[in-house]
Every structure is written in C-alpha cells, then in structure tokens.
Backbone as a chain_set.jsonl record, in Angstrom:
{"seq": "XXXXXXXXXXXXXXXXXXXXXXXXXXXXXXXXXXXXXXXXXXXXXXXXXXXXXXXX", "coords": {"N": [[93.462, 88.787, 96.355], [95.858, 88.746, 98.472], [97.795, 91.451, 100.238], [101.049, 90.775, 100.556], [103.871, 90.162, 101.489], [107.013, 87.836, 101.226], [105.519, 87.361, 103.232], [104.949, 89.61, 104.912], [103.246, 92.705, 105.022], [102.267, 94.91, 102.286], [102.115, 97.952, 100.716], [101.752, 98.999, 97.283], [102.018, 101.603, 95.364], [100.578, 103.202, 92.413], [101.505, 105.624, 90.057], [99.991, 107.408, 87.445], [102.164, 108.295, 84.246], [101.61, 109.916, 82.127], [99.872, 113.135, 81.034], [97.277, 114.719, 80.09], [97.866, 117.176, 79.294], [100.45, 116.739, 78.362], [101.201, 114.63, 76.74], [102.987, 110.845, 75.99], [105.993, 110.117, 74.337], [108.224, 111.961, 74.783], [107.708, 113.819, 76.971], [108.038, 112.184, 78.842], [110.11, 111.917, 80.823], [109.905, 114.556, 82.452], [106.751, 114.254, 82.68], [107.561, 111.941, 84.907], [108.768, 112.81, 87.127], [107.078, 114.216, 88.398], [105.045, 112.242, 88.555], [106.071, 110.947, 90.431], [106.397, 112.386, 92.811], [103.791, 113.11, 93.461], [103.014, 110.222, 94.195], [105.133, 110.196, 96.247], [104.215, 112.298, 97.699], [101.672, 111.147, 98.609], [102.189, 108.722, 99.612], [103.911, 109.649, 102.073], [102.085, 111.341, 103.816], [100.174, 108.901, 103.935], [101.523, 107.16, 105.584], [102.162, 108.608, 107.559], [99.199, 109.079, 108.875], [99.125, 106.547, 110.093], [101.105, 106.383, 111.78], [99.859, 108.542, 113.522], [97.747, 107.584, 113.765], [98.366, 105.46, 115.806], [99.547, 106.01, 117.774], [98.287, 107.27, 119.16]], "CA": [[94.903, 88.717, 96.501], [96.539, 89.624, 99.963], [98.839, 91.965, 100.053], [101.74, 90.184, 101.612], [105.512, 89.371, 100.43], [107.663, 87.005, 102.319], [105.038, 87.555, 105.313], [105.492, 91.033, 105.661], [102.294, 93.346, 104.382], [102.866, 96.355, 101.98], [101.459, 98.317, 99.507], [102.381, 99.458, 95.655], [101.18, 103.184, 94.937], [101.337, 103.701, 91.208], [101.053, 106.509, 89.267], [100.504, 107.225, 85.746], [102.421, 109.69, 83.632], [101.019, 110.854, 81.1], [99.041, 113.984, 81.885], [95.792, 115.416, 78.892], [98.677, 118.21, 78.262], [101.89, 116.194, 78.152], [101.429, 112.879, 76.395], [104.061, 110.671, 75.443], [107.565, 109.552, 75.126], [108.652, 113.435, 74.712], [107.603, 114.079, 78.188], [107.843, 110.999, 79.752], [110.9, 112.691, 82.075], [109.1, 115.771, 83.345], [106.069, 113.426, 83.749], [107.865, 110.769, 85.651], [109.24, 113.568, 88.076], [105.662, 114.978, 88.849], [104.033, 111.645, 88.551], [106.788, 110.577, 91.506], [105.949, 113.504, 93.403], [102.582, 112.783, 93.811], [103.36, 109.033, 94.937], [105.748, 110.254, 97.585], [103.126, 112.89, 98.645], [99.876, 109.897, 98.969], [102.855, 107.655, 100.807], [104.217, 110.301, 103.27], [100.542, 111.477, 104.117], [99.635, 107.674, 104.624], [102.281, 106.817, 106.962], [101.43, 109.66, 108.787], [97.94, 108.914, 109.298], [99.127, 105.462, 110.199], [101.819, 106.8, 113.142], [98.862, 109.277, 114.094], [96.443, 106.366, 114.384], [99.051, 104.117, 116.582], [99.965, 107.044, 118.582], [96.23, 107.735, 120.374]], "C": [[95.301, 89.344, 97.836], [98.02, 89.72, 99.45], [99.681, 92.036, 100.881], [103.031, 89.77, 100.492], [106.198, 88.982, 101.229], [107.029, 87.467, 103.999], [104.798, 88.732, 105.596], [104.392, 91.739, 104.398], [102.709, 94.359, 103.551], [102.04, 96.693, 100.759], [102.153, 99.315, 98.468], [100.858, 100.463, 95.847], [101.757, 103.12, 93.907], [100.703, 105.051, 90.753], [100.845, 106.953, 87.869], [101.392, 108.628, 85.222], [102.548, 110.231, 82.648], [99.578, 111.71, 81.903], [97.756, 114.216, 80.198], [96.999, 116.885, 77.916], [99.952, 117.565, 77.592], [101.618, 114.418, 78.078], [102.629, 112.79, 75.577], [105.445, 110.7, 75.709], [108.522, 111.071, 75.314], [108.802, 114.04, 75.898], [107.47, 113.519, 79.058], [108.754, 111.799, 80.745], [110.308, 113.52, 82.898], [107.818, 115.295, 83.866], [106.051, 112.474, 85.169], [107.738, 111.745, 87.001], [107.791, 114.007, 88.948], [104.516, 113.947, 89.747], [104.756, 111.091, 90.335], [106.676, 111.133, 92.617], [105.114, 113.297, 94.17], [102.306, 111.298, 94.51], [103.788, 109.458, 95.936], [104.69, 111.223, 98.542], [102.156, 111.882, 99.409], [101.222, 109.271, 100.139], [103.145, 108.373, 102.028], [102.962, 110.462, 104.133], [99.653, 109.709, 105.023], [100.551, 107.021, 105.53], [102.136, 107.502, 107.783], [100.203, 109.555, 109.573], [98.29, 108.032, 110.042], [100.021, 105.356, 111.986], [100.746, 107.709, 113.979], [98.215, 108.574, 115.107], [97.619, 105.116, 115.761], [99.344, 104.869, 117.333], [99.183, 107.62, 119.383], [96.232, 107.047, 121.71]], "O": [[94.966, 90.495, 98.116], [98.859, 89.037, 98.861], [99.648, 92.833, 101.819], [103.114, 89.332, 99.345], [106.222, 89.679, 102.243], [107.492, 87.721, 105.11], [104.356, 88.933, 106.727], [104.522, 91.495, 103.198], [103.699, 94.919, 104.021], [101.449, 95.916, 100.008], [102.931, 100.22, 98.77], [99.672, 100.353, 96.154], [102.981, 103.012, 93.834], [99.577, 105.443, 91.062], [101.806, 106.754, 87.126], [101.283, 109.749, 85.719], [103.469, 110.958, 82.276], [98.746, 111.36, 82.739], [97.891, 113.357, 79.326], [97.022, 117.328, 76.768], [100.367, 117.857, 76.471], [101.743, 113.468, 78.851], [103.208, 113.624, 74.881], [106.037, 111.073, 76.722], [109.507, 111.065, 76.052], [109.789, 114.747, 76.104], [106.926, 113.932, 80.082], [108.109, 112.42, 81.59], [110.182, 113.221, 84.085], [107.469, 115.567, 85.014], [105.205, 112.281, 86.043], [106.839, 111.574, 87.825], [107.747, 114.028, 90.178], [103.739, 114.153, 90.68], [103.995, 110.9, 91.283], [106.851, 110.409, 93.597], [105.297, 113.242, 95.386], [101.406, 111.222, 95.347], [103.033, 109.284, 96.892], [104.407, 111.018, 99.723], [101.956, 111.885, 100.623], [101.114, 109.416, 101.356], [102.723, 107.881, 103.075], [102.819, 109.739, 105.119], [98.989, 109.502, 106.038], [100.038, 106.213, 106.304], [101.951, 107.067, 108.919], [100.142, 109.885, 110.758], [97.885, 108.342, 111.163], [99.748, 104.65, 112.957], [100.808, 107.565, 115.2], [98.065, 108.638, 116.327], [97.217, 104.106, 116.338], [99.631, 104.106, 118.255], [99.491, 108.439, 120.248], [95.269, 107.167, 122.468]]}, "num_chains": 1, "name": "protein.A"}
C-alpha cells in the first residue's frame, strides 16, 4: 500500500489505550490523554529528525 492521499504522502501514528494497569471503558479518558501524548511525542521527534535531515 503507498502511503499517499490525494498525491500528497503522510503517515497515521496510532496508539493503543489500554495500558496492563488501566484496562477498559473506565479508563478509556485518562488512557486516551496519555496514549495522545505519546503520539504527539513520536510525531514532534519525527518531524524534527526530518527538518534536521533537510537542513545539512
């Protein structure tokens, strides 16, 4: 599959959220928040690398 939408490349970071301590619909909120977290961390980090690398 290439990862392409109207032409234009991009990529889906998912995360899961359920954690081994906090399963379930009980803590789905406080998961989401954490699990979102951790997405925006991997994405910031990889655009960074990405301006790094174009920036040499």
């Amino acid at each position: 599959m290439d990862p392409y939408v109207n032409s234009v490349p991009f990529l889906a970071v998912r995360c899961v959220a359920d954690t081994d301590e906090h399963l379930g619909a009980c803590n789905f909120e406080a998961n989401c928040v954490r699990a979102s977290r951790i997405a925006r961390d991997i994405t910031v980090a990889l655009l960074e690398e990405l301006v790094r690398k174009n920036t040499k």
